[in-house]
C-alpha positions in Angstrom: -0.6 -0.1 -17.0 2.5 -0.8 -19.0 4.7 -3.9 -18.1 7.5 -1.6 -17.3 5.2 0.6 -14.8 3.6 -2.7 -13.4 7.4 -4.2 -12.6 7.6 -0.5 -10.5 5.0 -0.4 -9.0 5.1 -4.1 -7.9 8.0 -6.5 -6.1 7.5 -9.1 -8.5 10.2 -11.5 -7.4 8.4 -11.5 -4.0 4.9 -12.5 -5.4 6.3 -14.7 -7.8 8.0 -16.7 -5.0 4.5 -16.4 -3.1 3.0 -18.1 -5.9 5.5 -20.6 -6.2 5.1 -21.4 -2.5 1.8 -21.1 -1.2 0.0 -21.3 -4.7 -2.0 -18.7 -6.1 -5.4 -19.2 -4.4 -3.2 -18.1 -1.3 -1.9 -15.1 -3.0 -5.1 -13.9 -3.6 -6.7 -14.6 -0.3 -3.6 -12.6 0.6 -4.3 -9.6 -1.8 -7.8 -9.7 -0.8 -7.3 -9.5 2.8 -4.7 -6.3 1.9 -7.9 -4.6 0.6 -10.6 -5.4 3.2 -8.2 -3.8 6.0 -6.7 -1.0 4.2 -9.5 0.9 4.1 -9.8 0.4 8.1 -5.7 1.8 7.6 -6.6 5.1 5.3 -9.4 5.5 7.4 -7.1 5.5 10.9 -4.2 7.8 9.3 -7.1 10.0 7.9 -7.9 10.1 11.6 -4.4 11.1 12.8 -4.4 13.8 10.3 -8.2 15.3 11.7 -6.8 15.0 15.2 -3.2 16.0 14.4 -1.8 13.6 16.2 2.3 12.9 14.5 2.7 9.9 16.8 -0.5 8.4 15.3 0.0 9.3 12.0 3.6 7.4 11.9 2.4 3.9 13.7 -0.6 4.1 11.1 1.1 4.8 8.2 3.7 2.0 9.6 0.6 -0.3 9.7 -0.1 0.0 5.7 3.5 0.5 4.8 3.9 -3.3 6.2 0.6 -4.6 4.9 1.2 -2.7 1.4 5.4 -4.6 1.3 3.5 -7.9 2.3 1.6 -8.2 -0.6 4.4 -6.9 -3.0 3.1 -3.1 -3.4 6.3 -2.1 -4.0 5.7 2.0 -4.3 3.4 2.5 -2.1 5.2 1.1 0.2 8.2 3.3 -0.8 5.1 6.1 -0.4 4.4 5.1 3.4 8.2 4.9 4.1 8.0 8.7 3.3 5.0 9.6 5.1 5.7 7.4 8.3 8.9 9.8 8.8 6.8 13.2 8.1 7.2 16.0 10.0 5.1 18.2 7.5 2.7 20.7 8.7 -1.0 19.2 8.2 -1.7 20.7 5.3 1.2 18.8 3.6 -0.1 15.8 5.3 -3.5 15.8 3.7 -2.4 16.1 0.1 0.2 13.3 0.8 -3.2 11.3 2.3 -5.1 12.7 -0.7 -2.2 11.0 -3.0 -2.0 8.0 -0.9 -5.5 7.0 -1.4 -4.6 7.9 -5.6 -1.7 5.6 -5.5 -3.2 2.7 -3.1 -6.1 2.3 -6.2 -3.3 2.3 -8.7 -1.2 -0.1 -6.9 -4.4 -2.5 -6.4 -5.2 -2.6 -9.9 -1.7 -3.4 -11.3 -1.5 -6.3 -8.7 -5.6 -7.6 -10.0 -3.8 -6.5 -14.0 -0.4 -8.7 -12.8 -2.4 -11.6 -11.0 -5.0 -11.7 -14.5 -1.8 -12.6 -16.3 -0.8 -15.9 -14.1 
């Protein structure tokens, strides 16, 4: 990733001041919690979607929206903003799950390339 998509994709004031804070053992333990339970998130909005259930789908795709703006994911959480007010037809909904799941690896390796650089 390039610097200028990396300072897009994440809220680098935020994790700088993290760092500056709690120390960057913390940050990580922080990042690394982010990506044991989002796949516990994907897999509960994925689980909206199969069961069509809007109400579902928007308190899940809350869920990873907050974990995503805690840990300074900037777009995604811009992403989960979008889909947690959706009121597309399911079909919709599974390509913007199938992107999701895209942009959540992207997102996780900028934060690993910006927390290599520290």
């Amino acid at each position: 990733m390039s610097e200028n998509t990396d300072l897009i994709q994440l809220d680098t004031e935020l994790l700088d001041s993290y760092i500056q804070s709690l120390g960057s053992v913390v940050v990580k333990q922080m990042f690394d919690l982010y990506c044991q339970q989002v796949v516990g998130y994907i897999e509960d909005i994925e689980h909206s979607l199969v069961h069509q259930n809007a109400k579902l789908w928007q308190e899940n795709c809350h869920k990873m929206k907050g974990a995503a703006g805690s840990i300074g994911l900037k777009a995604l959480h811009g992403r989960l903003k979008v889909m947690e007010k959706s009121t597309k037809d399911h079909a919709d909904k599974a390509e913007q799950l199938t992107a999701l799941k895209t942009h959540n690896s992207a997102a996780i390796a900028d934060f690993e390339h910006w927390f290599t650089r520290l």
